[in-house]
N, C-alpha and C positions, 0 to 999 in steps of 0.2 A: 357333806359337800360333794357335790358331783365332781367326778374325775376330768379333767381336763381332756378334749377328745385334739389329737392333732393330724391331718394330714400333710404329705409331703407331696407340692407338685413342684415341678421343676426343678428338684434339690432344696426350697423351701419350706419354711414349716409354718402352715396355718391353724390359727388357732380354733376353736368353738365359733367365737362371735365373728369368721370370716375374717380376722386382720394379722396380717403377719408381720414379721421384726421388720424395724425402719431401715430400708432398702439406700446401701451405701452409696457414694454421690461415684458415678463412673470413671474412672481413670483419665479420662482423656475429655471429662466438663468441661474442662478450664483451658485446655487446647481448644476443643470447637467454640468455646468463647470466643477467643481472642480472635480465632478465623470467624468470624459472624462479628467483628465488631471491626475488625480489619475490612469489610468487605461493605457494613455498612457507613462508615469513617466514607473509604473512598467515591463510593456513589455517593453521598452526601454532600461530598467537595464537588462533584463534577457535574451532576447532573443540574445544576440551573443552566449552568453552559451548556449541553444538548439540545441542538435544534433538530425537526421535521421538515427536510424540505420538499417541498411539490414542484415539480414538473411540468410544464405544458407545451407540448408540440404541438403547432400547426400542421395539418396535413398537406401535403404538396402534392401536387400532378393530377391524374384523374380522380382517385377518390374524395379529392377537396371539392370539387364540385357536384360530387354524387351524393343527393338526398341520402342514399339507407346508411352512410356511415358520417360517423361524429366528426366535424369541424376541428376538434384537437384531441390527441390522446396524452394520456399522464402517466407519470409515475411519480415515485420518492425515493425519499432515503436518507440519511441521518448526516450532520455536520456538527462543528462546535466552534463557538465562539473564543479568538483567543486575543481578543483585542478589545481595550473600552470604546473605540469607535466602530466597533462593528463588523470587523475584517472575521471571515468563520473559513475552518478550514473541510473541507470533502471529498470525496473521490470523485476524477471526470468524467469517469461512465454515469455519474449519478445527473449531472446536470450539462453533459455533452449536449450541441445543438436544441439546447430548451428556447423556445422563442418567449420563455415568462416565467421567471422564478419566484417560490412565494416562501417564506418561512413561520412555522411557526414554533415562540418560545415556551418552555415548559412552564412559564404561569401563563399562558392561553393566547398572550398577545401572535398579531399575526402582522407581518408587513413584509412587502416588496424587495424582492434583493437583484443588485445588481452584481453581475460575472464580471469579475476583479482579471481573472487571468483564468488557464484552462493548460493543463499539460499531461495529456494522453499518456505518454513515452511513460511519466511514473505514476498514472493515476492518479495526480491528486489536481484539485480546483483552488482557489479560490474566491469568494463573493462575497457579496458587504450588503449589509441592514441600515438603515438609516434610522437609529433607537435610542431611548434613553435608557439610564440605567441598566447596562448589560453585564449580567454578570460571567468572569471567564476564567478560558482552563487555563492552569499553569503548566506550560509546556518543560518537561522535564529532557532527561538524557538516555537514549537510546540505547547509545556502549555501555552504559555500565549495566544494563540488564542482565540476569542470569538466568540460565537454562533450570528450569524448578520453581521461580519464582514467582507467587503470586499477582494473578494481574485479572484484570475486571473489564468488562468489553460494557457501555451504554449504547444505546442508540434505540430505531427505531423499527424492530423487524414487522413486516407487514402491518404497518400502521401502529403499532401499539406502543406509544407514545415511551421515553425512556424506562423500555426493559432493561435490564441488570442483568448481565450472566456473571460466571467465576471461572479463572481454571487456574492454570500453572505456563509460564512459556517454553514448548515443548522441544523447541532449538532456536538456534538463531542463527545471520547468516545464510539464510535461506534466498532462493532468485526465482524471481517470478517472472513470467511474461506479460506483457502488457497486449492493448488492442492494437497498440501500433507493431508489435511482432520488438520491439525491443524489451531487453530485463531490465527487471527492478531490482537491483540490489539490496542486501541487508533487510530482508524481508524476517519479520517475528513470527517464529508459528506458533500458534496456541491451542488449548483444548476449551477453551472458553468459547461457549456456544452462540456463533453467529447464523444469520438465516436473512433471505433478502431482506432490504430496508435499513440492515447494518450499515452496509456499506457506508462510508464516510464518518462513524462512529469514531470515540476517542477510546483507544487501549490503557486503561491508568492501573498505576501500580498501588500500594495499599494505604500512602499516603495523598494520594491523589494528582500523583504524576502524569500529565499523558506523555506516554514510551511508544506513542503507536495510534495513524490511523487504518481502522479497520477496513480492508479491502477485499478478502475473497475469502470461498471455504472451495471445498471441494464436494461435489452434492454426493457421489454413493457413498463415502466415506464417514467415517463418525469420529467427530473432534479432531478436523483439522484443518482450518483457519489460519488465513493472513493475514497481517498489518504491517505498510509500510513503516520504516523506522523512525519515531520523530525529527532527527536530524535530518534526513534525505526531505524530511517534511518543510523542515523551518527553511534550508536553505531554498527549495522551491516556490515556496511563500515569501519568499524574500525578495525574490527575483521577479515574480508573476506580481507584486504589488508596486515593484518599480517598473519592467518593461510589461506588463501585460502577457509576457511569455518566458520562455528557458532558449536561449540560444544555445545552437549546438553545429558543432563543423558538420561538412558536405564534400565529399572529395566526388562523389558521382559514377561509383563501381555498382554491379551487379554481381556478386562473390558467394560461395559457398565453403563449407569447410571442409577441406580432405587431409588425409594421413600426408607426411611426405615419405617419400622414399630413405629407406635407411641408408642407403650411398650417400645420399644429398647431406644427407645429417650429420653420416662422419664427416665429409668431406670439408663441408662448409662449417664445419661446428657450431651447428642451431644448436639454439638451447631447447628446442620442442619440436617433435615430431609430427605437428602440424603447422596449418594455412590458411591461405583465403586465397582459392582459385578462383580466378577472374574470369565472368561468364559473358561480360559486354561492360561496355565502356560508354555513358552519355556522351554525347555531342557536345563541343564547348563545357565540358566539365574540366574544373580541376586535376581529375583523371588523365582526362584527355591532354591537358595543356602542360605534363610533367613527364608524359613519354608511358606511360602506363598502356597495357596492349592488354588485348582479348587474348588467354593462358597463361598471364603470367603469375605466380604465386606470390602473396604478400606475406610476408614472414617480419616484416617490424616496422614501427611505427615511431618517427623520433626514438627515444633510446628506449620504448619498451618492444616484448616480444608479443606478436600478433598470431595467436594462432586459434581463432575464431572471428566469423563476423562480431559474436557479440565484444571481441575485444576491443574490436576496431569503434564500434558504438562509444565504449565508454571512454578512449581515448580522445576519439570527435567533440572535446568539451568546448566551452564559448573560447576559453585560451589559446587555443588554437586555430583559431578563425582570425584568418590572415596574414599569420606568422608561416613565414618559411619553415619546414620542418621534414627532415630526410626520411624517405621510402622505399625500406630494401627489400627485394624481391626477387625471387628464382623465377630466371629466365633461358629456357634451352638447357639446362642442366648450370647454367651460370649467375652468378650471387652478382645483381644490377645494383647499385645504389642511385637512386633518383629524389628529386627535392620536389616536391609540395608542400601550395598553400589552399588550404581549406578555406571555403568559401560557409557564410551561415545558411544550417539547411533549409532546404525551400519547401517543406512542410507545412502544410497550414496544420493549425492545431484547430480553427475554430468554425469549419465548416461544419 
């Protein structure tokens, strides 16, 4: 009998007839199971709910009537449906000023949507399909999300119809800027890979939560992407399907943020060592009609402490529109208290 020939590669031993010992099952099989079965569980759940939507502007001014360019230009971008009649939720950059929105569902169907409501300030949209049998996401809880936790971004990055990525959420808490120069609060960051067309995608966790519409990345950067929080979602959706918009107070300052003086802060005992120095004041504003002057610094707001414009934004809520509510502010080195009633702001959202 011929002697058995074996070679060793790799720390392995092969035999004569080229087969070696049955190669043991990897440690960690049965973990990337359950994450590949976690990942496809939740696209599963979510993705009928994934819409495509199209865009179409009209061209306005000279070029609309200039033969060598196009009559309307497009774009897209991803939404979802979280309603049986049709209500889908998105981002407003995605369908801001579209003079004709078009959807289409991930089994092929295509139909007309009308702009339910549109709110800049947090990026998100609402609009409505007029369809049968729709099927939808189950909008889950934002707060209880954890930093580490698996989460799955759908949508439609440059057209291709519900791509799937994966990551982990890589903080939370996070504040975004929006187009209107206001934050977004409780903003998700993720490493779950988004790319234009995302935008307005749903964030879902491994049961098929949506925690999150997908709203931004950052283009030099690699894996790190935002979605606003489903909550800040549902309640905007909530409000854009009753009034068409988000009211929000208007007092009519011009303001920036600066340090105050550390005298001023002993003295008057702020609780924060900044402001909102007042750079002009509207006409017939609120402002105007409470005794508010061009230098004077705003330091609180009813009984919270104001010491940024963006504090003053998110104290400007609709409950405070029309309600009397006190204005303290360093004046000449002097703690003013003054009373304002916030008027609703006079923003359009849907030019």
């Amino acid at each position: 009998m011929a002697p058995m020939i074996q070679m060793v590669v790799d720390g392995g031993a092969v035999t004569e007839d080229g087969h070696g010992p049955e190669a043991s099952p990897a440690p960690d099989a049965g973990l990337l199971d359950a994450y590949s079965r976690a990942v496809i569980h939740a696209a599963g759940t979510v993705s009928p709910s994934v819409v495509n939507i199209e865009v179409h502007h009209r061209l306005k001014g000279r070029a609309a009537g200039d033969p060598r360019f196009p009559r309307e230009s497009h774009g897209s971008g991803s939404g979802f449906v979280f309603t049986p009649d049709g209500f889908t939720l998105t981002n407003s950059h995605v369908v801001h000023g579209a003079d004709r929105i078009e959807v289409a569902l991930s089994d092929g169907r295509r139909f007309q949507a009308e702009l339910i409501g549109n709110d800049p300030h947090t990026d998100l949209a609402v609009i409505r399909i007029d369809a049968p049998a729709l099927a939808t996401a189950k909008l889950g809880d934002s707060h209880v999300v954890r930093v580490g936790q698996l989460v799955i971004a759908v949508g439609n990055p440059y057209g291709f119809q519900c791509t799937v990525t994966a990551g982990v959420v890589s903080a939370l808490g996070r504040s975004l800027r929006s187009t209107s120069g206001r934050l977004i609060d409780n903003v998700i960051q993720t490493d779950a890979a988004l790319n234009p067309g995302n935008s307005g995608g749903p964030l879902v966790t491994a049961s098929g939560d949506v925690v999150g519409v997908n709203t931004a990345i950052i283009r030099p950067a690699q894996g790190i992407c935002f979605a606003t929080g489903i909550n800040t979602a549902k309640f905007v959706a909530a409000r854009l399907i009753r009034d068409g918009r988000i009211r929000r107070g208007y007092i009519g300052v011009m303001g920036q943020n600066v340090p105050l003086p550390r005298r001023l802060v002993r003295f008057h005992n702020l609780p924060a060592e900044s402001g909102v120095l007042v750079n002009s004041v509207e006409r017939d504003s609120p402002a105007e009609r409470s005794g508010v002057v061009e230098g004077d610094l705003i330091v609180g707001y009813g009984d919270q402490t104001v010491e940024s414009v963006d504090d003053l934004h998110r104290f400007l809520v609709e409950e405070k529109v029309g309600v009397r509510t006190p204005l303290a502010v360093i004046r000449r080195g002097e703690k003013v208290g003054l009373t304002i009633v916030a008027e609703e702001s006079r923003t359009r959202t849907d030019d």
